[in-house]
C-alpha angles and dihedrals in degrees: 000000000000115000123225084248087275111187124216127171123235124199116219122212093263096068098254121122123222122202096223116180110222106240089181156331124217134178119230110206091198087064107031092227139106125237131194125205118222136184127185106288106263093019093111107107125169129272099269083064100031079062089060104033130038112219115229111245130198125200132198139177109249143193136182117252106211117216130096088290089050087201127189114236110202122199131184117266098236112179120065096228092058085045086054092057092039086053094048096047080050089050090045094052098038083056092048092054087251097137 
């Protein structure tokens, strides 16, 4: 599902914090579990850009945090076989003109 180029910021371990802008958030039935896209606040170009340069993107397992704030908690994808789906669904919805 594509995202209104919502921004969040992540703090890394090291402390520092990143503005990353939500491409998008998808569901995968086989894990259970929800993921959200990211790329570096501001790293989305046009398509005629998007033709010569690729953008990085990040993902992460979410999940909602209930409370007035009704914060995302991400957390790393840590197996290779969950990776593989995450990178399909990317693949799908890259294809699809998604991101």
């Amino acid at each position: 599902m594509a995202e209104e180029n919502k921004t969040i910021a992540v703090t890394d371990d090291e402390g520092n914090e990143h503005l990353l802008d939500i491409l998008f958030t998808f569901d995968l039935e086989q894990t259970g579990h929800s993921y959200m896209v990211l790329t570096s606040a501001g790293e989305q170009q046009d398509e005629e850009e998007e033709e010569e340069e690729e953008i990085e993107v990040y993902a992460f397992r979410y999940e909602e945090k209930d409370g007035e704030d009704a914060e995302q908690a991400l957390y790393p994808i840590e197996s290779d076989e969950e990776w593989d789906m995450v990178e399909e669904m990317i693949e799908t919805l890259s294809a699809e003109d998604q991101i």
